[in-house]
C-alpha positions in Angstrom: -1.9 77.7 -44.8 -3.7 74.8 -44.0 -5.2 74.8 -40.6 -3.0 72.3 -37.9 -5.4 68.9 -37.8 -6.7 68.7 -34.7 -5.6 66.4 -32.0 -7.4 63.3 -31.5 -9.3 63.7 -27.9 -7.3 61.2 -25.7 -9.6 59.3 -23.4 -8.5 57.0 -20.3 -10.0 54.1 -19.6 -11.2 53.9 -15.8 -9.3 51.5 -14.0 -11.1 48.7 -12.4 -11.5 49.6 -8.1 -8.5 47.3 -6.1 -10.1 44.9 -3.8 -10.6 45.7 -0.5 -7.7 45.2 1.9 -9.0 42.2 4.0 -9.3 44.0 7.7 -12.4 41.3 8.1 -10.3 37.9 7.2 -7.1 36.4 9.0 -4.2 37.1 7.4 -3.6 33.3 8.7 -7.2 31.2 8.5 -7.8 28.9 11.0 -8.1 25.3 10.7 -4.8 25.4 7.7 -7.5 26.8 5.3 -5.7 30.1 4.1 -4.5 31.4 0.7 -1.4 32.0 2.5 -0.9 28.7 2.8 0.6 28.3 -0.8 3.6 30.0 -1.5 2.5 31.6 -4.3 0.1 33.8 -2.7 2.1 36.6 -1.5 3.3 38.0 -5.0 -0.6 38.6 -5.8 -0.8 41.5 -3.3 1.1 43.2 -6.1 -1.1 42.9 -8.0 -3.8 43.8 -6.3 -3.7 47.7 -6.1 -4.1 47.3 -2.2 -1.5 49.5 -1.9 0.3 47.7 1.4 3.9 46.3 1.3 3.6 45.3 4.7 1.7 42.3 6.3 2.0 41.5 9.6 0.4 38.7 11.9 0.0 40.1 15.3 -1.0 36.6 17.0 -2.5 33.3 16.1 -3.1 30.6 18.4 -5.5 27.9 18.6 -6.9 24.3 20.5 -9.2 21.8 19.9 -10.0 18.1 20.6 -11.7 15.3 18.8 -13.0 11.9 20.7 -14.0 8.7 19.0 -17.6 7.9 18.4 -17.8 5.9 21.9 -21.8 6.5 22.7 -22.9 5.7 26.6 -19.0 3.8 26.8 -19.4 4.4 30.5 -22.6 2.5 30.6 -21.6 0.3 28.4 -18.9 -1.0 30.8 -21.0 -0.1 33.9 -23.5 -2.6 32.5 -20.4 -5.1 31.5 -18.8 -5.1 34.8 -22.5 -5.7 36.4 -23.1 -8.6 34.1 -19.9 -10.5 35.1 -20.1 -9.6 38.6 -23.6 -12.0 38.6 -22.0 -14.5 36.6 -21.9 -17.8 38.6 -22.4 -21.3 37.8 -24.0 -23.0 40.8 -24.0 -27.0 41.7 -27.7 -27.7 41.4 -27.2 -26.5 37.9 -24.2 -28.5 37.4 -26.2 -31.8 38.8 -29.2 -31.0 36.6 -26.8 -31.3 33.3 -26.2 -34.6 34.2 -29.5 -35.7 35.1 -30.7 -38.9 32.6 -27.2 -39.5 31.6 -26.8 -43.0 30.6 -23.2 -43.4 31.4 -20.6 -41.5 33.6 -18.8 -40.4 30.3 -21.5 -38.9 28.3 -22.5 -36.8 32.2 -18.7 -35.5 31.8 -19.4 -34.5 28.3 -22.7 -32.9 28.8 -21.3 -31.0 31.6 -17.8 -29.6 30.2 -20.5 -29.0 27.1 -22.7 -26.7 29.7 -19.8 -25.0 31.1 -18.0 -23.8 27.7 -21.7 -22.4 26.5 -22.4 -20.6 29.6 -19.0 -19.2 29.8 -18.5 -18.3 26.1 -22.3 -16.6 26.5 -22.4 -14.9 29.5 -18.1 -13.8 29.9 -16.8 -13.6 26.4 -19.3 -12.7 24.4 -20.1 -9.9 26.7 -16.5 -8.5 27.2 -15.8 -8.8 23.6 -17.7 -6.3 21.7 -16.9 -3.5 24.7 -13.2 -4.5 23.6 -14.0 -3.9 19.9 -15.5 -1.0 20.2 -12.8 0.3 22.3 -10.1 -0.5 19.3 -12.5 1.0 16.9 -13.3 4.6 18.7 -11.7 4.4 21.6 -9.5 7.4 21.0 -9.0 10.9 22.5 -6.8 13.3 21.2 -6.0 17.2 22.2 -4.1 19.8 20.0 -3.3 23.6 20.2 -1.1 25.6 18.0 0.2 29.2 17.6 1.8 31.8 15.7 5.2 33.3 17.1 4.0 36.7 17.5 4.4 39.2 14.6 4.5 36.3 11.9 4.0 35.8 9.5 5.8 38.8 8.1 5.4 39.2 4.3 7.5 41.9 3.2 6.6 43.0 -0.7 9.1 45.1 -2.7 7.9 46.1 -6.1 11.4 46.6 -7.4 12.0 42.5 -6.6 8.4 41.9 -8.5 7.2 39.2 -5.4 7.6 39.0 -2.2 9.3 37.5 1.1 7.6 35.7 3.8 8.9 34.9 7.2 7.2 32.1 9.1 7.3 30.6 12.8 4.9 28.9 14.8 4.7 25.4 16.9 1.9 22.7 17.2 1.1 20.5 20.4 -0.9 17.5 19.8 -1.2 14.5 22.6 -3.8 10.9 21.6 -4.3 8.0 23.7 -6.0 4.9 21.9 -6.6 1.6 22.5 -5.2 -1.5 21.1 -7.5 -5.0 21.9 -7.4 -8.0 21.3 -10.9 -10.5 21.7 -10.6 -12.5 24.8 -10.5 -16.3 23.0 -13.3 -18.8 23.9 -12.9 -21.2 26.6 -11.5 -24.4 26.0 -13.2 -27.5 27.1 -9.5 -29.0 28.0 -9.6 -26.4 30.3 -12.6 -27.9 32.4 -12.3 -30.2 35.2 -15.2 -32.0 35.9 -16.3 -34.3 38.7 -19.0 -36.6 38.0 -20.3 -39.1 41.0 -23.5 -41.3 41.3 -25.2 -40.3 44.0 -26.8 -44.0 44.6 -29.8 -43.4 43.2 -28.8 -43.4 39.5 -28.2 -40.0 39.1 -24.9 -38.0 39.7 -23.3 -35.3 41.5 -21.3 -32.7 39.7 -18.6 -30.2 40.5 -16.5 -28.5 37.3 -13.5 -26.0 37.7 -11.5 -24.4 34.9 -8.7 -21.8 34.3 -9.3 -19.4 32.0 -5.7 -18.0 31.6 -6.5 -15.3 28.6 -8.2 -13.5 30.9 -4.7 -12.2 33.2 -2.6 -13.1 30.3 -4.7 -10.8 27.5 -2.5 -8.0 26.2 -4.5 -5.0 25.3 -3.6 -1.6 26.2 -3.5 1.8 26.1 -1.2 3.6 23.9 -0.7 7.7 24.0 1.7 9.5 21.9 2.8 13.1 21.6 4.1 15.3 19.3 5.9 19.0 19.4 6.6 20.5 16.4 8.3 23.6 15.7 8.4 25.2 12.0 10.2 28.1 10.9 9.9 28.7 6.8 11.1 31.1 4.7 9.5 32.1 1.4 9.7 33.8 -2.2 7.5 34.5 -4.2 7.5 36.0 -7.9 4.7 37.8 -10.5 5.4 35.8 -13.6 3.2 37.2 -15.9 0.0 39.7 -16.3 -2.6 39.4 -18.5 -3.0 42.4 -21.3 -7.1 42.3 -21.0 -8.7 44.8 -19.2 -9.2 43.9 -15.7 -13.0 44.4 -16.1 -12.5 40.8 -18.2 -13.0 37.7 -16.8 -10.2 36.6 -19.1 -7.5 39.5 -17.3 -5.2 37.7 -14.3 -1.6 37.4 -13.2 -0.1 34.1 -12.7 2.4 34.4 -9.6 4.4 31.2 -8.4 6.4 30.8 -5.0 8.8 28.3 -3.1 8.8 27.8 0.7 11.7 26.1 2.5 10.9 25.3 6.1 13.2 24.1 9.1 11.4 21.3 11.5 12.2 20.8 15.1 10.2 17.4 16.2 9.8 15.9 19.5 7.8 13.1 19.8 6.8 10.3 22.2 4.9 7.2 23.0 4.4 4.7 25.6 1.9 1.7 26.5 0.5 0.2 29.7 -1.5 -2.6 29.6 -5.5 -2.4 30.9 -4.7 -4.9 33.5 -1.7 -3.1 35.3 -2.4 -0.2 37.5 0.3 1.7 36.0 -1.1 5.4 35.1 -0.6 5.9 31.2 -0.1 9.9 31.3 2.8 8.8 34.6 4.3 6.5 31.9 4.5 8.7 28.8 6.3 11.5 31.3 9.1 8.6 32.3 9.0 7.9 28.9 12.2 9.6 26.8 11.2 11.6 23.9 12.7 11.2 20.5 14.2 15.2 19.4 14.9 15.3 15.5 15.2 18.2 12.8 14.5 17.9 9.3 13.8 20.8 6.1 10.6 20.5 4.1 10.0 22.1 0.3 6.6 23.8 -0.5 5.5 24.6 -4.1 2.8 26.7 -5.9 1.2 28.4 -8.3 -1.9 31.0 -8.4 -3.7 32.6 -10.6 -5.6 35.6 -9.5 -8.3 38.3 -11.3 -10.9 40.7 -10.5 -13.4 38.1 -10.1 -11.8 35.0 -8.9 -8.6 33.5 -8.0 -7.4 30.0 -8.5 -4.0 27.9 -7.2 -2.9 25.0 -6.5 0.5 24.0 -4.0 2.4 20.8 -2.6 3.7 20.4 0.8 7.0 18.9 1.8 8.0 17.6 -1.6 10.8 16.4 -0.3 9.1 14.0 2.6 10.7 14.8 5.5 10.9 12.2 8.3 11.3 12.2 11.8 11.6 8.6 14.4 9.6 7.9 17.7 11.7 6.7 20.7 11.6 3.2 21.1 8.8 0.5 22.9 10.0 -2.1 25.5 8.1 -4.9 23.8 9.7 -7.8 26.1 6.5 -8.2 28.0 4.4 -8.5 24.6 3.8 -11.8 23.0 0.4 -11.6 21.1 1.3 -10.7 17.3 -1.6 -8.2 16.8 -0.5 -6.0 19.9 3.2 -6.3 19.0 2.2 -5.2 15.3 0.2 -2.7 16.5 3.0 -1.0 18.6 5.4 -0.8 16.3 3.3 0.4 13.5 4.2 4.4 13.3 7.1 4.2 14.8 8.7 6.7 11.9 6.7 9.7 11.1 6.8 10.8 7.2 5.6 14.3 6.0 4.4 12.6 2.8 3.8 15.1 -0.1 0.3 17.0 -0.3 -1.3 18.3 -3.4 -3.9 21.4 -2.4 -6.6 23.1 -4.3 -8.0 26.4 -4.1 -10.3 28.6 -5.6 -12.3 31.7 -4.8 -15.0 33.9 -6.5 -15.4 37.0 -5.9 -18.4 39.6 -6.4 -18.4 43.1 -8.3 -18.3 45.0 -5.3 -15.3 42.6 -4.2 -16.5 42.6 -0.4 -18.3 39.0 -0.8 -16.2 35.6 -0.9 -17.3 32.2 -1.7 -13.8 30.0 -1.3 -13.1 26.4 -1.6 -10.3 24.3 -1.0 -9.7 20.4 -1.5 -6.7 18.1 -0.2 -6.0 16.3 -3.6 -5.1 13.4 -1.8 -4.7 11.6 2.3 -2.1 12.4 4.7 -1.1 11.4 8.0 -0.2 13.3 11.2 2.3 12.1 13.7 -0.2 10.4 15.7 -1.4 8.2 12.5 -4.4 10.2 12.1 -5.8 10.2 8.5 -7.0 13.8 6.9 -8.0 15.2 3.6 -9.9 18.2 4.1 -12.6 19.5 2.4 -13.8 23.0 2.6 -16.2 25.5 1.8 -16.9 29.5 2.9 -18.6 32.4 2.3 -17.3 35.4 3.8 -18.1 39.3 3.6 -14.9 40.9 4.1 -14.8 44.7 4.9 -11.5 47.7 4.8 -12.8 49.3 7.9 -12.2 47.7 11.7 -15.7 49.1 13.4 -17.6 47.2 10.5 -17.4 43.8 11.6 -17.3 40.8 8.9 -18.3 37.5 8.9 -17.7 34.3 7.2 -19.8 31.1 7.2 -18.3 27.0 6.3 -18.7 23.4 6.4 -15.8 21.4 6.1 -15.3 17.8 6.1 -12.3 15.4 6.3 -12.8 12.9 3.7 -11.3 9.9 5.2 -10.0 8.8 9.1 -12.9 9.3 11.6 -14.7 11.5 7.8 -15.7 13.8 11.0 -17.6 17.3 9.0 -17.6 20.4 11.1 -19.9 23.9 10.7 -17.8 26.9 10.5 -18.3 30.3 12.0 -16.1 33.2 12.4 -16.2 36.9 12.9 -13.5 39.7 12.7 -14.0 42.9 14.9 -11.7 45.6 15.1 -8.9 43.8 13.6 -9.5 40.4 15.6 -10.9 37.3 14.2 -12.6 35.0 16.5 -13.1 31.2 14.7 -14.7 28.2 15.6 -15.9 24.9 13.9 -18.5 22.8 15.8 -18.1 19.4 15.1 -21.7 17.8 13.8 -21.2 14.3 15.0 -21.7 13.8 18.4 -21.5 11.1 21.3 -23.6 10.9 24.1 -21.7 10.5 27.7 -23.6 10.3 31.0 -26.5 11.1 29.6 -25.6 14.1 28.2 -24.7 14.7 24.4 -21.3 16.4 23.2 -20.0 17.5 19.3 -16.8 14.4 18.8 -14.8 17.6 18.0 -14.7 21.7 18.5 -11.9 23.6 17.1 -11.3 27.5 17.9 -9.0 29.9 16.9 -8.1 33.8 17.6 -5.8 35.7 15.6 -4.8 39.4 14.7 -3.0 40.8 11.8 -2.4 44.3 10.1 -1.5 45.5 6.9 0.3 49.0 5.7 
């Protein structure tokens, strides 16, 4: 009988080592820059031979502020109040305008002539660029947000193919600003002038005028708050795996995800005007807040390998919207100020389009990620932001072994402020912070326009 054939040898490929479980990166980023941030990104820890069906965020908080570039304000208006304080016109220079006049009506002319230029020169043209500059920068604002502790929760069940996630935190975020307007130039009407020959033909002069813009000038300070509380709940689902062996940079998954999240909004405003003595901060507190509730829609989609991942998400599809409570304008009569105050008086989540990507290295413990705002949104105090951002990180699966990741990030229009980035996890806390590099100079001391920090925990199993 012919001998059996023999078997062919069966060999096994060896599988490609699962990426480190990320002990040495946030499970929620600071600053909004997190993969967790589309809804898509969940699913991928299927994926991902990491084992875990369990995240976890332990706590998340953070605070920050960001001023407007007002250099030496303080001196600025020091030097304008010391400037006005000398202002005087006296009589012998009144007399002197007059001097070689050759009638009694050009004297009257000359002098209301004098008195507009020196007025217009040494008064308005001195108050008016402190004014601008004050509409321009003059803004302070203060923020601080946090995680409801133990979220999020992602919860991954392989039998479902994706995963839930189970969101809840609340943002704080207070602004004053000014709103100017120029102080108008005096008008020769204005003048009254008193022109007598003195005998000797020459005159004596006296001139009085009313300025009026200067008591009835509108600017003021405007400060408006905002609470917002989020709760979201998301899916999200492995569509499809790639057949190429995961050493290939061609291998991947493609996972896609929906978020719905529920909106409780309290805002405020309220204005005083720079000449009252009313304190703004006493007036926003007497002020009645607007409470509102509305449901935003997140979408995405991600792509993830060995090597790199990839993915791209929009927030509140749907544009959610939530209303101010309501100025007293009855006391406002200058169109710029009255359009000024009513301007943002409805705040709309507009829809945001978000890029990601990521590159990872063979040993799958160094990051380089990026991420780009695909286009401008506003916050509910009509701040402008599209964020740019790069980091490199080394991530790490043990807690003693501290990792690090390094950033620049940059908001691409509004104040187009650019921050370095720092952060460092240590036994399962991250500490983050991004140093504004624009600065301002105050007393003489110089300060970064903006410093944001953030402290957060998390676990996986």
């Amino acid at each position: 009988m012919p001998a059996p054939p023999v078997p062919e040898k069966q060999t096994k490929k060896p599988e490609a080592p699962s990426r480190p479980a990320p002990v040495s990166a946030p499970l929620v980023s600071p600053f909004g820059q997190a993969s967790l941030r589309n809804p898509a990104a969940p699913a991928a820890v299927l994926q991902q031979g990491r084992g875990g069906q369990f995240r976890m965020g332990l706590l998340s908080f953070g605070m920050g502020y960001e001023i407007g570039a007002l250099n030496n304000i303080e001196d600025q208006i020091d030097d304008t109040s010391e400037r006005l304080e000398r202002f005087t016109i006296t009589e012998a220079e009144l007399t002197a305008q007059v001097s070689g006049s050759a009638s009694q009506a050009d004297a009257e002319a000359a002098l209301k002539n004098y008195v507009v230029n020196k007025v217009n020169t040494d008064v308005i043209d001195v108050v008016n660029p402190v004014l601008v500059s004050l509409r321009r920068e003059g803004q302070v604002t203060l923020f601080g947000e946090a995680q409801v502790p133990l979220t999020p929760m992602v919860v991954t069940v392989e039998a479902w193919g994706g995963s839930l996630m189970l969101d809840a935190s609340f943002q704080a975020l207070a602004n004053t600003s000014v709103l100017t307007t120029p102080l108008a130039a005096l008008d020769p009407n204005a003048i009254t002038v008193v022109v007598i020959p003195d005998g000797s033909g020459g005159y004596e002069a006296t001139a009085d005028f009313n300025y009026d813009d200067a008591t009835a000038n509108e600017s003021s300070v405007l400060v408006k708050a905002a609470l917002i509380k989020q709760y979201g709940l998301g899916y999200s689902h492995n569509v499809w795996k790639s057949s190429l062996s995961p050493e290939s940079w061609g291998s991947g998954w493609l996972t896609v995800g929906g978020r719905v999240k529920y909106y409780e909004v309290r805002l405020v405003r309220a204005a005083v005007r720079l000449k009252d003595n009313d304190d703004a901060e006493d007036t926003l507190k007497d002020a009645e807040s607007e409470d509102s509730t509305g449901v935003g829609l997140d979408l995405g989609a991600q792509w993830s390998s060995r090597y790199y991942r990839a993915g791209v998400w929009v927030n509140n599809v749907n544009s959610p919207s939530f209303k101010f409570n309501k100025l007293d304008l009855s006391g406002y009569s200058n169109p710029t100020i009255r359009k000024d105050l009513q301007a943002g008086s409805t705040y709309v989540m507009k829809p945001q389009v978000q890029l990601e990507s990521a590159l990872y290295s063979e040993s799958q413990h160094w990051v380089l990620d990026t991420s780009l705002d695909a286009n401008s949104v506003r916050d509910p105090l009509d701040r402008e932001f599209q964020w740019l951002a790069v980091n490199a990180a080394h991530v790490t699966n043990t807690f003693w072994i501290p990792g690090f990741r390094l950033g620049y990030r940059e908001n691409l229009v509004g104040t187009q402020l650019s921050y370095a980035t720092a952060g460092l996890t240590w036994f399962g806390v991250n500490l983050d912070l991004a140093y504004g590099l624009q600065t301002i100079k105050y007393d003489g001391d110089t300060y970064p326009r903006s410093v944001m920090l953030n402290i957060s925990s998390s676990m996986t199993f």
